[in-house]
C-alpha positions in Angstrom: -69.4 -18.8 26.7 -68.4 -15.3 25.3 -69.5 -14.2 29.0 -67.1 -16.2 30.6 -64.6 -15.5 27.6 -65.0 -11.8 29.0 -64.5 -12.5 32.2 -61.6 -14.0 32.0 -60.4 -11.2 29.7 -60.7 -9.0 32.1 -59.4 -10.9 34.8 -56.2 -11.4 33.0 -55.9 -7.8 32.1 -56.3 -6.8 35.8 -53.6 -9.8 36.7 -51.3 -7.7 34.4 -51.5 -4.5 35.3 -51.1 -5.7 38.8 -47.3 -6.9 37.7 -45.5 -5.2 34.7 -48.3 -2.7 34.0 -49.2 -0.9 36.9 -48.1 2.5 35.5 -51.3 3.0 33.1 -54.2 4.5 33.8 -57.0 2.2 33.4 -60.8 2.0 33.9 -62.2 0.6 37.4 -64.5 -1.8 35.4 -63.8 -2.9 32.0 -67.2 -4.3 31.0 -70.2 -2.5 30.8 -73.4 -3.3 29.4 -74.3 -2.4 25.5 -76.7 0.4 25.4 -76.8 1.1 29.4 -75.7 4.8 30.6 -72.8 3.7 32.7 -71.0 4.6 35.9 -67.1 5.6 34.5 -64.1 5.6 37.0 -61.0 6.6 35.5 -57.9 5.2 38.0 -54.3 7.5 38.1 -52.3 5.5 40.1 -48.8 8.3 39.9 -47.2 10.6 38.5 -44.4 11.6 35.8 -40.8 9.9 37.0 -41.4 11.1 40.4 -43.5 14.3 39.4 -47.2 15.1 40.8 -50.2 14.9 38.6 -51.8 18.2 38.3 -54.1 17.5 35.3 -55.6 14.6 33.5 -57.7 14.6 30.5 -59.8 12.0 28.7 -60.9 11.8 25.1 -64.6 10.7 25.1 -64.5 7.9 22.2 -67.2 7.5 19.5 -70.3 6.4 20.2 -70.4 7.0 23.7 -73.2 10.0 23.7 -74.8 12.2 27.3 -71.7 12.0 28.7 -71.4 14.3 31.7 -69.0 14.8 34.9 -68.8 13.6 38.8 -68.7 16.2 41.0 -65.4 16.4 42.6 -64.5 19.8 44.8 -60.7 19.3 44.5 -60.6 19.5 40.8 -62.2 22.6 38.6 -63.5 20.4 35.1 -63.6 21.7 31.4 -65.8 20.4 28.7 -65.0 20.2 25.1 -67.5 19.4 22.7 -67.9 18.1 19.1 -70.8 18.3 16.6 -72.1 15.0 15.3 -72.3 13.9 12.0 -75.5 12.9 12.0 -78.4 13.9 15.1 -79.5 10.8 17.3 -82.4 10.5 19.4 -82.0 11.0 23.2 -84.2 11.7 26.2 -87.8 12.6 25.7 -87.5 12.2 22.2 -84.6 14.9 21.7 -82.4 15.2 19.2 -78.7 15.3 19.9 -76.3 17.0 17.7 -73.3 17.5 19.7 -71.9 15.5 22.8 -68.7 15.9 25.0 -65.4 14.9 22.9 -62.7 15.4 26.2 -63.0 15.9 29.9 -60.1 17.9 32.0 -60.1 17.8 35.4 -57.4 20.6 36.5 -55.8 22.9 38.8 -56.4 20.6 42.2 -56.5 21.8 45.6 -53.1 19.3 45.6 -51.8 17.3 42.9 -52.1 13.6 43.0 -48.7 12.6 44.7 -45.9 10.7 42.4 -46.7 7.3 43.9 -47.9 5.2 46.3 -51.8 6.4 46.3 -54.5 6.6 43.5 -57.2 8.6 42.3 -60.6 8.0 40.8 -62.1 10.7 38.4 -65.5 9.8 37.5 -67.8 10.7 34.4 -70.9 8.7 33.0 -72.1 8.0 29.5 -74.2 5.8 27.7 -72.5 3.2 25.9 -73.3 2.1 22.3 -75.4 -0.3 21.8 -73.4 -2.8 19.7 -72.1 -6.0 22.0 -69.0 -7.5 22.4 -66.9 -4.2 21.4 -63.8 -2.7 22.8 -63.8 0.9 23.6 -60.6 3.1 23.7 -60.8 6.4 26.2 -57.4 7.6 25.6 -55.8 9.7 28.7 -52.9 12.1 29.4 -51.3 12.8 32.4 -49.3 16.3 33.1 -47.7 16.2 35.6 -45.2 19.7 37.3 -42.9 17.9 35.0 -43.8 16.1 31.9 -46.4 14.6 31.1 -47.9 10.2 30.6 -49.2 9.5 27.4 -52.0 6.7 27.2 -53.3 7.2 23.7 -51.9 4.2 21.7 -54.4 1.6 20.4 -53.6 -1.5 18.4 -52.4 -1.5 15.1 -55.4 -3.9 14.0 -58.6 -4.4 14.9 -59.1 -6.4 17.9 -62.5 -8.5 17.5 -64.0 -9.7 21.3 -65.3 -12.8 19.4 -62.4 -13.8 17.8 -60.9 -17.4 19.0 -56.9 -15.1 19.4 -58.8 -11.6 20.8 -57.4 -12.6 24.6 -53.9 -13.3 23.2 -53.6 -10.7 20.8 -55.3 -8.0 23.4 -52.6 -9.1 26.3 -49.8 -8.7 23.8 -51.1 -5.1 22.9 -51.0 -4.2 26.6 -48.1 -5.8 27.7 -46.1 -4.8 24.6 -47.5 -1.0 24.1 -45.5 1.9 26.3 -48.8 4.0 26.3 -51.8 1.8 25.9 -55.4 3.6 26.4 -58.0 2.7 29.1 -60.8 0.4 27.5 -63.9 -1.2 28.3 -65.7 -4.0 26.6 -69.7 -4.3 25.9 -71.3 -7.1 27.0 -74.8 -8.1 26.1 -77.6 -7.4 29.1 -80.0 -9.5 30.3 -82.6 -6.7 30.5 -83.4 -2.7 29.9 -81.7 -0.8 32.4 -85.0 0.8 33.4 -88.0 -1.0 34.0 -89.6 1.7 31.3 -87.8 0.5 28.5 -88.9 -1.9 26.4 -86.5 -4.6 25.9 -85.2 -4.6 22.3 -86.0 -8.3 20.6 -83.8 -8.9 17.3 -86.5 -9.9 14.6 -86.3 -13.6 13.8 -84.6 -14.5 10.2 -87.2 -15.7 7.6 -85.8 -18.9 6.1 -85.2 -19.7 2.5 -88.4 -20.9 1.6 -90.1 -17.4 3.0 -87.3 -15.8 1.6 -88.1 -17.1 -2.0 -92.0 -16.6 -2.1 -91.3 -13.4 -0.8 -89.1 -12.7 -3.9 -91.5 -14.4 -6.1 -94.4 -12.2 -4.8 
C-alpha cells in the first residue's frame, strides 16, 4: 500500500512539474531505496529570465554519506566537505569522519542555454537507511545574470506515511517559488549486493516475555 502510495506521489509530482512547475530543478528519480548507494541525476531545465546557466551547485543533505561525482568533460567540479559529528562505518570496515557537504559543477565549455534543452549532472551516494523519508538536495542556479534559488523546504515536517503527506507535499511544491529537489526512500526487497546480508528487524517479545523478563 505505502508502495503504491509512493508511486503515485511521485507520479503526481512529475504531472506537476510538467504544467505550472517546470522551472525547478528536480531529481530524475524521486525514490530510491533505503540504505542502497544510488545513481543521482540532477535535471536543469533553463536558465535565469532568459540568461545561460554557467554554474549549478548542490547541497549534499544529511545522512546521505560516500557521495562522489560523474565524470562530465564539459564541466570542471569542486568538492566541499564537512566533518561529522560522530564517525560511521563504511567500506572494509573504515571509519568515515567527513563526507561531501556541496557539489559545483562550473566554468562549462558552454553554458546550458536559457531554454528549450536540459541538462543532467550526475553524482551518487548512499542513501540512509531509514524508509519512507523525504530528502531535500537543495540547488542554485547562476546564471551570466542572476542566479535560481531552489533551497526552500516546507515549513513542517512532511511524514511519507501520513494519510495528508500527498496533499500537503503538492501544496508545498505548487505553492513554494523555490522548492528543493527531493527523493523519497522506499523499503527494498533485498541487499543491493548479493554479499550483504539482508538486515532482519528482531521480532517484538510480547507482554508475557516482556514481564518474566522484568521479573527475572
Amino acid at each position: 500500500m505505502k508502495k503504491l502510495l509512493l508511486t503515485t506521489v511521485a507520479a503526481g509530482i512529475c504531472g506537476l512539474f510538467a504544467t505550472s512547475a517546470s522551472a525547478h530543478n528536480t531529481l530524475t528519480s524521486m525514490e530510491g531505496y533505503a540504505g542502497y548507494v544510488t545513481d543521482f541525476e540532477m535535471r536543469v531545465t533553463h536558465g535565469c529570465k532568459g540568461s545561460p546557466v554557467k554554474e549549478v551547485r548542490v547541497k549534499i543533505p544529511e545522512g546521505v554519506l560516500r557521495v562522489s561525482v560523474g565524470a562530465n568533460r564539459d564541466w570542471k567540479t569542486e568538492v566541499k566537505m564537512r566533518k561529522l559529528d560522530k564517525p560511521v562505518p563504511g567500506e572494509g570496515g573504515n571509519m568515515i569522519t567527513e563526507t561531501v557537504d556541496q557539489i559545483t559543477w562550473k566554468d562549462p565549455v558552454s553554458p546550458i542555454p536559457a531554454g528549450g534543452v536540459f541538462e543532467g549532472l550526475k553524482f551518487r551516494g548512499a542513501l540512509p537507511k531509514e524508509e519512507n523519508k523525504i530528502i531535500f538536495f537543495p540547488t542554485i542556479n547562476v546564471c551570466e545574470t542572476g542566479d535560481d534559488k531552489y533551497v526552500d523546504l516546507p515549513k513542517e515536517e512532511l511524514k511519507v506515511g501520513a494519510p495528508d503527506f500527498k496533499k500537503k507535499l503538492w501544496e508545498f511544491m505548487s505553492a513554494t517559488p523555490g522548492p528543493a529537489p527531493f527523493l523519497i526512500t522506499t523499503k527494498a526487497s533485498k541487499a543491493q549486493y548479493p554479499w550483504e546480508p539482508m538486515e532482519v528487524p528482531k521480532p517484538k517479545a510480547d507482554a508475557g516475555t516482556q514481564q518474566k523478563a522484568a521479573a527475572n
